[in-house]
C-alpha positions as CSV (number, residue, x, y, z in Angstrom):
1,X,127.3,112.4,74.5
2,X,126.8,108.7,76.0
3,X,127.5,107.4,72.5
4,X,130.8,109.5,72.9
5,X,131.3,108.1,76.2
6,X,130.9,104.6,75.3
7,X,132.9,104.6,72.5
8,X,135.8,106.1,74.9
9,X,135.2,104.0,78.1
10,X,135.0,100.9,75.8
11,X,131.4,100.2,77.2
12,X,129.9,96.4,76.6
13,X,128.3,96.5,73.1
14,X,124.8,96.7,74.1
15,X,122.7,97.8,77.2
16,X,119.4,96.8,78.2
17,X,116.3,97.9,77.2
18,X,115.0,100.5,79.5
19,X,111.2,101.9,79.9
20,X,111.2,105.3,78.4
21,X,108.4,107.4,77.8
22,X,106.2,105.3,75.1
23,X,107.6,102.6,75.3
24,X,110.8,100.5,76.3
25,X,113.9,101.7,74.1
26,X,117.7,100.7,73.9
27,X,119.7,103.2,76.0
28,X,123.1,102.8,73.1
29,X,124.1,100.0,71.0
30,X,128.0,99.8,69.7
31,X,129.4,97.1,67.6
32,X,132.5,95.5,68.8
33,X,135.0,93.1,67.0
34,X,135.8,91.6,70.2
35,X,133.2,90.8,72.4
36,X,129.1,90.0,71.4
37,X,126.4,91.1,72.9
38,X,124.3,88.2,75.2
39,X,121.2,87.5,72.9
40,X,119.3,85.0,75.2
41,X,115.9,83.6,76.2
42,X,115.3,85.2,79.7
43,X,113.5,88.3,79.8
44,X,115.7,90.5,80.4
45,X,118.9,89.5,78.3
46,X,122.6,90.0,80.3
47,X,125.0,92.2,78.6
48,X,128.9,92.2,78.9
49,X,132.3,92.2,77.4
50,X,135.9,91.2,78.1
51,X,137.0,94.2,79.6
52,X,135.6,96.1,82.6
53,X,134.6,99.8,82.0
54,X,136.6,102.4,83.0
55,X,136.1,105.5,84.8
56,X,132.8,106.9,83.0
57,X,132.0,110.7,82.6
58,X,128.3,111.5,84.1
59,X,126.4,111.1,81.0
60,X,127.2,107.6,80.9
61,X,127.4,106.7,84.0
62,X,123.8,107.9,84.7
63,X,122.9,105.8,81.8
64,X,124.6,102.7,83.7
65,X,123.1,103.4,86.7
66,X,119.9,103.5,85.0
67,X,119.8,99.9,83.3
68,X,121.3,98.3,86.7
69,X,118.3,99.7,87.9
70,X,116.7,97.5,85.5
71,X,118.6,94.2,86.5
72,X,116.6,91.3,86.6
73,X,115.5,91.1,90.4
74,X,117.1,87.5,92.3
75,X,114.6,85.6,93.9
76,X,114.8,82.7,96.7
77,X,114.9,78.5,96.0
78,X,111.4,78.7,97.6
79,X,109.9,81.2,94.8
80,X,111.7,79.3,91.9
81,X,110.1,76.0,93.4
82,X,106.3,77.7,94.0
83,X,107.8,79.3,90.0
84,X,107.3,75.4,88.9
85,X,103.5,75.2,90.2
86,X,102.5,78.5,89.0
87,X,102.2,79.5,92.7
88,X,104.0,83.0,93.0
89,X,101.3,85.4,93.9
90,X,100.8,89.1,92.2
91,X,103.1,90.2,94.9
92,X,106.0,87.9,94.6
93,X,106.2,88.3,90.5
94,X,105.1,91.5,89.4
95,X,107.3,93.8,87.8
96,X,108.0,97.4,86.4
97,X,110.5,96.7,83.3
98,X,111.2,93.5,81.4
99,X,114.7,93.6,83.0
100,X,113.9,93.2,86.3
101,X,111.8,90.1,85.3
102,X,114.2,86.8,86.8
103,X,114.7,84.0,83.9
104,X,112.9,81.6,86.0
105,X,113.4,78.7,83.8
106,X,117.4,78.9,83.9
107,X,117.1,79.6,87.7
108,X,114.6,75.9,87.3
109,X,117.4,74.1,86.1
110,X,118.5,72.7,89.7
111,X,114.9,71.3,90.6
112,X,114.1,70.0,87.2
113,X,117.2,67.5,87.9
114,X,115.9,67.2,91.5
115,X,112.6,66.2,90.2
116,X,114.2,63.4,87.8
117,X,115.5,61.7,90.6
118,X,112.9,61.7,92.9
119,X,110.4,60.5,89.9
120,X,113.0,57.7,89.7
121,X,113.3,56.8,92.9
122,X,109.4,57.0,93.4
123,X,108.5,55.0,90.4
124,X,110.7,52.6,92.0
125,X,108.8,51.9,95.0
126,X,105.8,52.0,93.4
127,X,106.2,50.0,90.5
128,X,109.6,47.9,90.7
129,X,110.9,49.6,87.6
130,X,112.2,52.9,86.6
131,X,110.0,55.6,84.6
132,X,112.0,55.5,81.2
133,X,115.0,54.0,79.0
134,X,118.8,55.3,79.1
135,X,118.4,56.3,75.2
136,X,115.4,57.6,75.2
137,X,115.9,60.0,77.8
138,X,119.1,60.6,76.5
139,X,117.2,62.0,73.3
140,X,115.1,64.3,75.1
141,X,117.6,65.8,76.4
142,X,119.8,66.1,73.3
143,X,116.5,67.4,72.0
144,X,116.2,70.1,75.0
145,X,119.4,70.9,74.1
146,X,119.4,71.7,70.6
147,X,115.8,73.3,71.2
148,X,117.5,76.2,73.2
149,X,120.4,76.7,71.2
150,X,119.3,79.4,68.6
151,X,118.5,81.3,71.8
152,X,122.3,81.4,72.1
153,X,122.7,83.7,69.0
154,X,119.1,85.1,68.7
155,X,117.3,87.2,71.2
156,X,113.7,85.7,72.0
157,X,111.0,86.1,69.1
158,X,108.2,86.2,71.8
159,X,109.3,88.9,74.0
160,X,110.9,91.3,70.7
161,X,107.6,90.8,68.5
162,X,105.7,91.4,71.5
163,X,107.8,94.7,72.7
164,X,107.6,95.8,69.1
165,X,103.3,96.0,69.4
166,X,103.3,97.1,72.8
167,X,105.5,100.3,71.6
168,X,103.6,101.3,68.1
169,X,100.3,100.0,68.7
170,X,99.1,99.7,72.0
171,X,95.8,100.8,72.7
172,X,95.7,101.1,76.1
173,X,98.0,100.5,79.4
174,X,97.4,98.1,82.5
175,X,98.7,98.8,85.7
176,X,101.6,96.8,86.0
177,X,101.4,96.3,89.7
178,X,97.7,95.2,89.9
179,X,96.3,92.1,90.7
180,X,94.0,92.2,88.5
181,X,96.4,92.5,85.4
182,X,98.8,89.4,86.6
183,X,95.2,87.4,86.6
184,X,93.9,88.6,83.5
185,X,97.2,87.3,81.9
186,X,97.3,84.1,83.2
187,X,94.6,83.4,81.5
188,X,95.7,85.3,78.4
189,X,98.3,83.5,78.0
190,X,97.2,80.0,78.7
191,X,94.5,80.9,76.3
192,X,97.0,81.8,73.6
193,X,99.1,78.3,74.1
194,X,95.5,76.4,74.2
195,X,95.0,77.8,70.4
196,X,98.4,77.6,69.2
197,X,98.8,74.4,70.4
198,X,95.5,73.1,69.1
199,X,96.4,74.7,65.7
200,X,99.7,72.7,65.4
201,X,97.9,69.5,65.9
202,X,96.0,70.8,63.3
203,X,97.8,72.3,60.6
204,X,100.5,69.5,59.0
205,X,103.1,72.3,58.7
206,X,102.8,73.5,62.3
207,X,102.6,69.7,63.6
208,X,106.0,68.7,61.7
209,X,107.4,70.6,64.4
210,X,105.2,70.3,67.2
211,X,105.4,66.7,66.8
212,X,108.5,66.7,68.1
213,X,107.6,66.9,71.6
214,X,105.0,63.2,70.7
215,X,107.7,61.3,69.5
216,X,109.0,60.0,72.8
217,X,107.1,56.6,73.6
218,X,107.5,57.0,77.2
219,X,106.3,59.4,79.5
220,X,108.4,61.3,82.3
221,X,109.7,64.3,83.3
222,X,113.3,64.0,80.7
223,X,109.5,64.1,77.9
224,X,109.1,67.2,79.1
225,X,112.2,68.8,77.8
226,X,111.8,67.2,74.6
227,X,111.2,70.2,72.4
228,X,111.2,71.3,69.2
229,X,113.7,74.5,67.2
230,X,111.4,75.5,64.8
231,X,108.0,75.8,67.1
232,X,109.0,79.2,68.9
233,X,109.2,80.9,65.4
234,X,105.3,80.5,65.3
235,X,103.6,80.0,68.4
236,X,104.5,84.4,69.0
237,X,102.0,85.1,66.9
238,X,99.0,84.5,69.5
239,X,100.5,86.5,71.8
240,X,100.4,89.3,70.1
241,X,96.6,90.7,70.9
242,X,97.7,91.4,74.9
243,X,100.2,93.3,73.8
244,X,97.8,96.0,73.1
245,X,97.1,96.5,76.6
246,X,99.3,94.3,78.9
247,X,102.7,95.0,79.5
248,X,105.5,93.3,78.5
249,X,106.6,92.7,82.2
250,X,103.6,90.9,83.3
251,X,103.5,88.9,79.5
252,X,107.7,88.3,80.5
253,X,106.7,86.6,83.5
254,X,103.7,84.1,82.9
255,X,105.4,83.6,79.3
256,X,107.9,81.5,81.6
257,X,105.4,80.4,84.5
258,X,102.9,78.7,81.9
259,X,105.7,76.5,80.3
260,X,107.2,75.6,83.7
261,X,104.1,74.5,84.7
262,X,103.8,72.3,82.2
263,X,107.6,70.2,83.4
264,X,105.8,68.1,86.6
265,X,102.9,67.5,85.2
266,X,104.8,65.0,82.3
267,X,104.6,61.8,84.8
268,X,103.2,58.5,85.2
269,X,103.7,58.6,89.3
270,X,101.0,61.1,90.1
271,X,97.4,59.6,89.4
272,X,94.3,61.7,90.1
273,X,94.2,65.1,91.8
274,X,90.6,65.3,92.9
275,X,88.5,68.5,92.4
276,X,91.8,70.4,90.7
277,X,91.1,68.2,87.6
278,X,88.5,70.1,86.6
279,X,90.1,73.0,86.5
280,X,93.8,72.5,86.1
281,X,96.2,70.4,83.5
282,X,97.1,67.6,85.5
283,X,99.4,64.5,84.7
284,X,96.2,62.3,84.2
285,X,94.9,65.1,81.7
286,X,98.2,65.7,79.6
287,X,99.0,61.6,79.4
288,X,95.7,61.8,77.7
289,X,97.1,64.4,75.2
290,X,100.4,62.4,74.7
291,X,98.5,58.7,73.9
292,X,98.3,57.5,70.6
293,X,95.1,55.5,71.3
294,X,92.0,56.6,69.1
295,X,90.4,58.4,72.5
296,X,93.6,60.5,73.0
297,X,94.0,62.0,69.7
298,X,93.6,65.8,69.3
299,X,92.4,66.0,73.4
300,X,93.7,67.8,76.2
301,X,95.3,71.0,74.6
302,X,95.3,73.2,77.9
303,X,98.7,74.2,79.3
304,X,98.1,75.4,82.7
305,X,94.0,75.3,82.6
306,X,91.6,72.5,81.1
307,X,89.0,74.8,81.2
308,X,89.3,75.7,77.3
309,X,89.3,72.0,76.7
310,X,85.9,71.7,78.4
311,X,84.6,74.6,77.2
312,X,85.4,74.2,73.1
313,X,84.6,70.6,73.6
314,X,88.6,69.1,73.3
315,X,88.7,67.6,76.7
316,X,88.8,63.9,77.1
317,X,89.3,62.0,80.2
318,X,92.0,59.5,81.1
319,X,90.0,55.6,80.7
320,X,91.9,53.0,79.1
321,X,95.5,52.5,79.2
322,X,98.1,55.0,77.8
323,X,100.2,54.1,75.0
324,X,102.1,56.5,74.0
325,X,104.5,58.4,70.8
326,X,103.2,59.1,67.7
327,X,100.6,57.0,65.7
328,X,103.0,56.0,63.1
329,X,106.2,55.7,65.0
330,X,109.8,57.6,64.0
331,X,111.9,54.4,65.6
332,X,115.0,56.5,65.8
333,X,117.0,58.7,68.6
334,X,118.9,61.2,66.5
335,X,117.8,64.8,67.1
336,X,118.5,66.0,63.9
337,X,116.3,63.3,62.1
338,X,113.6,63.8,64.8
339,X,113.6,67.8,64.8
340,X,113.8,67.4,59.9
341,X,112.1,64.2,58.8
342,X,108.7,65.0,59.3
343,X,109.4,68.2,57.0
344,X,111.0,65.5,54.5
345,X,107.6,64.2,54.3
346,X,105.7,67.1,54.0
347,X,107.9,68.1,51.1
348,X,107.7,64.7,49.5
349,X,104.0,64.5,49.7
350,X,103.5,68.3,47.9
351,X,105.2,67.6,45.1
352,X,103.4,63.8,44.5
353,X,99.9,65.6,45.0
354,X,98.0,66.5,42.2
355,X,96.7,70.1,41.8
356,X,97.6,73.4,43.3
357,X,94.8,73.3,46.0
358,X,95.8,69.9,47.0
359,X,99.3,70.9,46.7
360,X,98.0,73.8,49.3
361,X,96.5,71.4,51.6
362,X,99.2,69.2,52.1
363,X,101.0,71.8,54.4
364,X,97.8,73.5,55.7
365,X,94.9,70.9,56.7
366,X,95.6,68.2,59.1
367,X,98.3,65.5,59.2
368,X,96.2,63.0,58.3
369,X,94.4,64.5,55.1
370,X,94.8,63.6,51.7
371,X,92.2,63.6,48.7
372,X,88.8,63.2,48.9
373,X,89.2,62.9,53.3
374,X,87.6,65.5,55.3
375,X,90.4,68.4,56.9
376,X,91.4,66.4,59.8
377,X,91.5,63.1,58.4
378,X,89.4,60.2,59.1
379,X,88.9,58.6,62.5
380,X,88.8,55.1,61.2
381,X,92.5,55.4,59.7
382,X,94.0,56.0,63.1
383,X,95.9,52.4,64.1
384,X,94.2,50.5,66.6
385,X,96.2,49.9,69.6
386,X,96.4,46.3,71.3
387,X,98.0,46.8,73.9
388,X,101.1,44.5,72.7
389,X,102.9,47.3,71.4
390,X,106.7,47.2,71.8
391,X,109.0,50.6,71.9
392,X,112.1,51.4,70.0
393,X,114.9,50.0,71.5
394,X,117.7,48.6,69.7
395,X,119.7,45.6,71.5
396,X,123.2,47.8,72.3
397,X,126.2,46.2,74.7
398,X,125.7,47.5,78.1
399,X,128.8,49.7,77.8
400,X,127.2,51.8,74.9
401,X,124.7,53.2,77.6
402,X,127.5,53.6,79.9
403,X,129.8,55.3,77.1
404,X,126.8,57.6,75.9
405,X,126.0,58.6,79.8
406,X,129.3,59.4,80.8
407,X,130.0,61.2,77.1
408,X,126.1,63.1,77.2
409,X,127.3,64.6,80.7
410,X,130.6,65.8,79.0
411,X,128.3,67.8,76.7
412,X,126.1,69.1,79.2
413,X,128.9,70.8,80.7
414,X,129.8,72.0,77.9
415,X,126.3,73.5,77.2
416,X,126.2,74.9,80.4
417,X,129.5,76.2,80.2
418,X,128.4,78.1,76.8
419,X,125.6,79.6,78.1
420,X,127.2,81.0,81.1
421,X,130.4,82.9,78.9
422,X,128.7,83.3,75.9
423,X,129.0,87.6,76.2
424,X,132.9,87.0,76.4
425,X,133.3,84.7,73.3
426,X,133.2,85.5,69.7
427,X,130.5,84.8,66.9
428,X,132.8,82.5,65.6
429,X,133.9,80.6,68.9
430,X,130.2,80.4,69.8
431,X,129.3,78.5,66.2
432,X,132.1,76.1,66.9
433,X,130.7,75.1,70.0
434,X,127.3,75.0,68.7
435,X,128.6,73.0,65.7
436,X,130.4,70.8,68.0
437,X,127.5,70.0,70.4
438,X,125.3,68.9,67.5
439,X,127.5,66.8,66.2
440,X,128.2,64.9,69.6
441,X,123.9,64.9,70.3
442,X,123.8,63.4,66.9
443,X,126.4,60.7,67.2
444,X,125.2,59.6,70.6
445,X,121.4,59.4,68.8
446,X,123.7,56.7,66.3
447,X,125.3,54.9,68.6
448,X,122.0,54.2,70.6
449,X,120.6,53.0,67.6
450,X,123.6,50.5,66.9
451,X,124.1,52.0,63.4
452,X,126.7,50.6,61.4
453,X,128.6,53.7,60.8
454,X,128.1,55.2,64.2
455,X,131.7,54.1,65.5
456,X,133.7,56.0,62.7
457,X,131.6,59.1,63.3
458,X,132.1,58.8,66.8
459,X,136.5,58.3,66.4
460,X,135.8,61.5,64.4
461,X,134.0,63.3,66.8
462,X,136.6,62.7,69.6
463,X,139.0,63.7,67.5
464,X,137.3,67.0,66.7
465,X,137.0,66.9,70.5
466,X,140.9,66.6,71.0
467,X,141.4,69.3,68.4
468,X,139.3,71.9,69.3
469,X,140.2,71.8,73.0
470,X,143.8,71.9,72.9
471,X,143.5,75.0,70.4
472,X,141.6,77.0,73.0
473,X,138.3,77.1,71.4
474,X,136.2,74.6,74.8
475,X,135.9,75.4,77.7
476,X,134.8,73.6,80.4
477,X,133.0,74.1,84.3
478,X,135.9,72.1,85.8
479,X,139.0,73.4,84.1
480,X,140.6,70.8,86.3
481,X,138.4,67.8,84.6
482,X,139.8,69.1,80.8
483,X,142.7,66.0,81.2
484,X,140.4,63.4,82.1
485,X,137.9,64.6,79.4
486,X,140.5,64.5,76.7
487,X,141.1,60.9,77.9
């Protein structure tokens, strides 16, 4: 009967997920040629369509009533900015259902800006110069970018893999609502990033992608949002073991609390916080993690706690000065070539390895292994750093940073705009602004870089530009600013 009804009332294509008896379920699911179903990252995924429902008979309307129940509950500036310190108490962010959980990180967006200024403006006082470079902050944030846009087509793999063990093989059930659960998962889940992210250090394959976030060679809060596509398709799998016993709500939330926690601490303007550093990841513990000097290799895992660090023997503290990126530098600000290259290499380096073991090894011992080298590498092969060590940064005309600014905050609005109408728009619309957005992140990454044939990809991507939006297929935040853009 409510499949009846929705097909009839012309219902948005797919509902929420609702906690049912074993387990959480989908209330109905219809396929529609004309509007697709919201497949984000936040933990409880919107739905919606182009039309408003009519008039539904009761069977249906109960079964509306029943996932706005569910909505995902609206929370103050103050929580989303005690959100960014992990400092919302079991009363503040404990839920029932996955839908009421609020996507904290979108709802982070506004203070993540906030925060960039006032690291700017503080690094300013402090040390007479700003935190970072116009292209290099530029790339993280293309890299950001193009980091959350399969979220745009593809629900999350953390929270779906996790739901699908909690329903069929859970051994037992937490109370939702006690304190005593929300604590337990904290540390289940900082746990769970401490191991996965000590294994892609580890593992060559798993570090191709992790290694994405190291590139950068300086460190500030636009590091933070330098992220990688491909990590999120692996990291789910440590999660899995609390879904045998901790709901999905309470996994929903500190999934997004541990990596917000992880955005301030990416700075060179806070030094030491006393006694918290031996307990918590601090900016003086994670800068550690992000040198390239022979101390800081393979130290400092912890996302939220640097107690696993201390305990398993991976903790280091800060002593000489950071220098930081990788320890054989990429020298190059296009995301695509940032986010593919290292797997380049990996490839590369199979197929010129002798034997099948070997063959094996290349993609499953460390980075730094070869032949006849223990799994990890060997210590003595890491570059020695002499403090004389000069960034990537091509000589470019003033007006290329200007032009890439003022071009890179075009795109952002267009980003955001996506995100915010992607239920009304269709498959196709949606891969045409992916496809556009990824072409503009990569020419800007070209044009930084002074590359010969930048300028001609560039004419062709303002063309495309020109194109695309006077056919219908951009949209913008300020429809009054689509003139000026075009200009």
């Amino acid at each position: 009967a409510i499949h009846r009804e929705i097909r009839n009332s012309r219902l948005p294509p797919q509902l929420p997920l609702r906690n049912a008896g074993k387990g959480y379920q989908a209330i109905g699911r219809v396929k529609s040629p004309r509007a697709a179903p919201r497949l984000g990252t936040g933990a409880g995924a919107a739905w919606g369509g182009r039309r408003q429902p009519r008039a539904l008979g009761a069977p249906a309307a109960a079964a509306v009533r029943s996932a706005a129940m569910g909505s995902p509950r609206a929370t103050a500036p103050g929580q989303q900015l005690r959100a960014l310190f992990y400092a919302l108490p079991p009363g503040e962010s404990s839920f029932r259902t996955v839908e009421e959980v609020p996507d904290y990180v979108e709802k982070s967006i506004p203070f993540f800006v906030a925060f960039i200024g006032l690291e700017f403006i503080v690094s300013w006082f402090q040390k007479r110069k700003l935190p970072g470079r116009i292209n290099d902050g530029i790339s993280s944030l293309s890299l950001g970018i193009l980091s959350r846009l399969p979220d745009v087509l593809f629900r999350s793999v953390d929270l779906i893999s996790y739901i699908y063990v909690w329903n069929n093989y859970r051994l037992f059930e937490l109370p939702w609502n006690s304190p005593w659960t929300w604590y337990l998962t904290l540390l289940g889940v900082d746990f769970a990033y401490y191991c996965f992210h000590r294994i892609s250090h580890e593992v060559n394959i798993l570090w191709a992608a992790h290694q994405v976030h190291h590139s950068s060679e300086d460190y500030n809060l636009f590091t933070a949002l330098r992220q990688s596509f491909l990590q999120k398709y692996t990291s789910w799998i440590f999660n899995l073991p609390m879904a045998l016993f901790i709901p999905p709500s309470v996994f929903a939330a500190h999934l997004q609390f541990n990596l917000l926690y992880q955005f301030w601490i990416h700075t060179e303007v806070i030094t030491n916080l006393g006694p918290l550093e031996w307990i918590l990841n601090t900016p003086s513990h994670h800068r550690v993690h992000h040198g390239r000097n022979p101390y800081c290799i393979d130290k400092n895992y912890g996302g939220t706690l640097i107690i696993w660090d201390r305990i398993f023997g991976t903790f280091e503290a800060e002593d000489a000065k950071v220098v930081y990126g990788l320890t054989h530098p990429v020298n190059s600000f296009d995301p695509i070539m940032l986010q593919l290259r290292p797997l380049a290499h990996i490839w590369k380096t199979f197929w010129a390895t002798p034997g099948f073991c070997n063959k094996l090894s290349v993609i499953f011992k460390g980075p730094g292994w070869g032949p006849g080298k223990p799994r990890l590498g060997l210590p003595e092969e890491i570059p020695v750093i002499t403090g004389k060590e000069v960034p990537f940064n091509p000589r470019v005309p003033a007006f290329f940073n200007c032009y890439a600014v003022v071009h890179f905050a075009v795109i952002v609005d267009l980003y955001t705009e996506l995100l915010g109408t992607v239920t009304m728009l269709s498959q196709g619309t949606i891969l045409m602004r992916i496809g556009f957005i990824i072409l503009s992140l990569t020419s800007f990454g070209l044009l930084m870089e002074n590359r010969p044939k930048a300028g001609i990809l560039e004419i062709i991507r303002c063309l495309v530009f020109i194109g695309v939006n006077k056919l219908g297929y951009l949209r913008t935040q300020f429809a009054f600013l689509g003139y000026t853009y075009e200009v």
